[in-house]
C-alpha positions in Angstrom: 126.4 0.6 5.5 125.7 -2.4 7.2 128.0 -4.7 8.9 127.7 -8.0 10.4 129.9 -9.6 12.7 131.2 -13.7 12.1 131.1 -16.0 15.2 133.6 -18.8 16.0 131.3 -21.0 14.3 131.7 -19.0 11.3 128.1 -17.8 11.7 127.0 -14.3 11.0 123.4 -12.5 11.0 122.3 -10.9 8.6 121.3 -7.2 9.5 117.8 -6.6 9.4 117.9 -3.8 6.5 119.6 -6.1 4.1 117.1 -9.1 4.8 114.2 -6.5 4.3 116.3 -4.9 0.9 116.2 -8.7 -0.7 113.1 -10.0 0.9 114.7 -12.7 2.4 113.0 -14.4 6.3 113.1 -17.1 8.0 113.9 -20.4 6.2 115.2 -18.8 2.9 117.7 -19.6 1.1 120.9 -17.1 0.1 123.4 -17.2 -2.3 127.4 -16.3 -2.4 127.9 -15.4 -6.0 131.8 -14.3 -6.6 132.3 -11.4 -9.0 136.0 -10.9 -8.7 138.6 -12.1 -6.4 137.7 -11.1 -2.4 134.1 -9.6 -3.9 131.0 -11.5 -3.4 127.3 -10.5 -4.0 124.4 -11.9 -1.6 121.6 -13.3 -3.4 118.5 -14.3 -2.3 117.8 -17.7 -3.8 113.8 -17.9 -2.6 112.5 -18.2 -6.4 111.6 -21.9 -7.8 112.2 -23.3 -10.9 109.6 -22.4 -12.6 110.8 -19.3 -12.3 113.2 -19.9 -15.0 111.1 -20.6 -17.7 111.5 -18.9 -20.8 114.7 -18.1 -19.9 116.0 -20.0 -22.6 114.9 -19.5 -25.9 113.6 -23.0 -28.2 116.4 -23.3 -30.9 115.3 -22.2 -34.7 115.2 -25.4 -35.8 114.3 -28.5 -33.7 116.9 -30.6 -32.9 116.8 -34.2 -33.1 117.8 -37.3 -31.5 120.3 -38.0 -33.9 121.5 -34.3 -34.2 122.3 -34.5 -30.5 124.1 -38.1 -30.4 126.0 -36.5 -33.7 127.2 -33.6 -31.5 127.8 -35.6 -28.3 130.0 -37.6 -30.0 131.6 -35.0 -31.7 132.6 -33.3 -28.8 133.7 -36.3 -27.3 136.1 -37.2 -29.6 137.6 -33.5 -29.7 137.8 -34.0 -25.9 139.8 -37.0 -25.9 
């Protein structure tokens, strides 16, 4: 297991093995991701956007305009 030590600053370094394990170096970017109460998960943030893509499916149907400002103003009025 690897441990890591926090400084007064509140700084810590992470150990070499884990920075190899998610391919994380200098200038990347890491995530905190909470998956219960006290338990976090370390995730390396390094992809872009574009990344994403496809991620979400393209509704069945297209919406429209008008389908949207219908269901914003929907919502909004359930809201108030």
């Amino acid at each position: 297991m690897a441990t890591a030590t926090m400084t007064s600053k509140g700084q810590i370094t992470i150990p070499a093995i884990v920075r190899a394990a998610l391919g994380v170096g200098v200038g990347d970017r890491v995530e905190f991701v909470q998956v219960k109460p006290g338990h976090f998960e370390l995730v390396a943030a390094t992809q872009s956007i574009t990344a994403l893509k496809g991620v979400v499916r393209k509704p069945a149907v297209p919406v429209t305009i008008v389908m949207m400002n219908d269901a914003i103003a929907t919502r909004g009025a359930k809201a108030k």
